[in-house]
N, C-alpha and C positions, 0 to 999 in steps of 0.2 A: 270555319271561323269560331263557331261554339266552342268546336274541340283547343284550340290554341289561348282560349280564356281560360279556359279548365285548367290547361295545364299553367299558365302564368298564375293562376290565383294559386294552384296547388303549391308551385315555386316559393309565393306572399308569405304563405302560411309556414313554409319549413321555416324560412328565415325568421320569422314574427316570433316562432317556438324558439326557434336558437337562441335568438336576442333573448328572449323573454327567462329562459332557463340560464344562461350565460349570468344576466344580471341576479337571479335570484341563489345561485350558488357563490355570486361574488364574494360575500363575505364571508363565508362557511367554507370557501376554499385556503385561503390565508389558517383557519384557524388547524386544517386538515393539514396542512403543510408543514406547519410548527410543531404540528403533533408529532409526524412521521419522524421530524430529525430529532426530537426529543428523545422518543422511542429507540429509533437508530442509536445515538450518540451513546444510549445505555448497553448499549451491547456490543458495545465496539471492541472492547478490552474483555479478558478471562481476567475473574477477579485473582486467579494465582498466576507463577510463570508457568507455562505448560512443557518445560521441559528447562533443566540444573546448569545452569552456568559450569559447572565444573565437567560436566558430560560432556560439553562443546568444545571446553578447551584442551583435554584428553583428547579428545577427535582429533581434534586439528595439530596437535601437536604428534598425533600417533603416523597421520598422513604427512607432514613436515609443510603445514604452512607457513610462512617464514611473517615473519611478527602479528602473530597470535595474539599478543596483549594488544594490538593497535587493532586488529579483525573482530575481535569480541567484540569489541566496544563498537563496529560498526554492527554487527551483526542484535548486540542490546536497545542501540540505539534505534536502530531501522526496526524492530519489532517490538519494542516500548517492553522491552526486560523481558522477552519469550513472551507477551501477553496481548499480543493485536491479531483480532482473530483474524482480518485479510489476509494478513500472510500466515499466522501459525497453522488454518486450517490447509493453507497450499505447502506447510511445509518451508518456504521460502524465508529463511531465515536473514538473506542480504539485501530484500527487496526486487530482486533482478525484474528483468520484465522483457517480454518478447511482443516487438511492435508497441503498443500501450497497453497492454494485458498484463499483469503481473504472472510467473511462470508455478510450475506446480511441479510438486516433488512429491516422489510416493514415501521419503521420509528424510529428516529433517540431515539426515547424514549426506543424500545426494545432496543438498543444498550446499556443505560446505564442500563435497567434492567437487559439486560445479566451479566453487569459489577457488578451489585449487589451481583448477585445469585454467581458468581466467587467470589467475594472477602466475603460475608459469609460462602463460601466454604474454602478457604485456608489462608484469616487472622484470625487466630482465640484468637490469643494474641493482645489484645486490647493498651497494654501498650509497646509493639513493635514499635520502631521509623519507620514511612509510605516507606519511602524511603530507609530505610535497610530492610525493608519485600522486597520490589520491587527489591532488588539487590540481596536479599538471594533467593528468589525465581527465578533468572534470568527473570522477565518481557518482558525485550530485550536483542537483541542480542548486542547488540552496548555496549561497553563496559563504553565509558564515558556518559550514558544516563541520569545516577542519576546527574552527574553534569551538563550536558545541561535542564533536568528537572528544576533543581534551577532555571535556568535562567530563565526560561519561562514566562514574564506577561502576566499577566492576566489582558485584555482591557474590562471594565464593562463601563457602563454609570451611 
């Protein structure tokens, strides 16, 4: 019987601690949290693009991907002008993703060949307007993506 109070007092006392530590980080957790995204949010981006607009369009045009001026501008847009370090460090210049992972490339040229092999894979109508494929096929999820797409320039030297 001793032993069964032992142990229910010992149970009192975890919970008593938990509670007790739970309320006294309360407030100092909120301010930890704030911090982490602040900190995050600063390093989200390379302060340059990590690789020349004109190198990509070369590529793509060297492998014959068929509207290039309409693919840059996804491939600018989706890496915030080569400078978002989630996909530049993977390489992944179009966003892709396998399962919810975003996918990895050992350099940023498999990325647009990926984009090749996909878009000889499901554009197959060549006289299809670029950007009603991309919205018929849902590309993204964002629904105003074909209009922020338009927008997009393209900074070449």
């Amino acid at each position: 019987m001793q032993w069964m109070n032992y142990r229910c007092m010992k149970k009192a006392a975890f919970v008593v601690f938990c509670l007790a530590f739970s309320f006294s980080c309360f407030g100092q957790k909120d301010s930890v949290v704030a911090k982490r995204k602040i900190t995050h949010s600063h390093n989200k981006y390379y302060p340059k693009p990590r690789i020349d607009a004109n190198d990509v369009i070369a590529y793509m045009d060297s492998i014959g991907i068929k509207h290039s001026e309409v693919v840059i501008k996804q491939a600018l847009l989706e890496t915030g002008h080569f400078r978002a370090r989630l996909l530049m460090d993977r390489n992944n210049l179009f966003a892709f993703r396998f399962t919810k992972h975003y996918m990895r490339f050992s350099h940023w040229k498999k990325s647009v060949d990926y984009y090749k092999n996909w878009q000889d894979k499901f554009y197959t109508n060549d006289k299809e307007d670029y950007y009603l494929f991309l919205k018929r096929i849902r590309y993204a999820r964002a629904k105003n993506y074909i209009n922020v797409l338009k927008q997009v320039r393209v900074r070449t030297n």
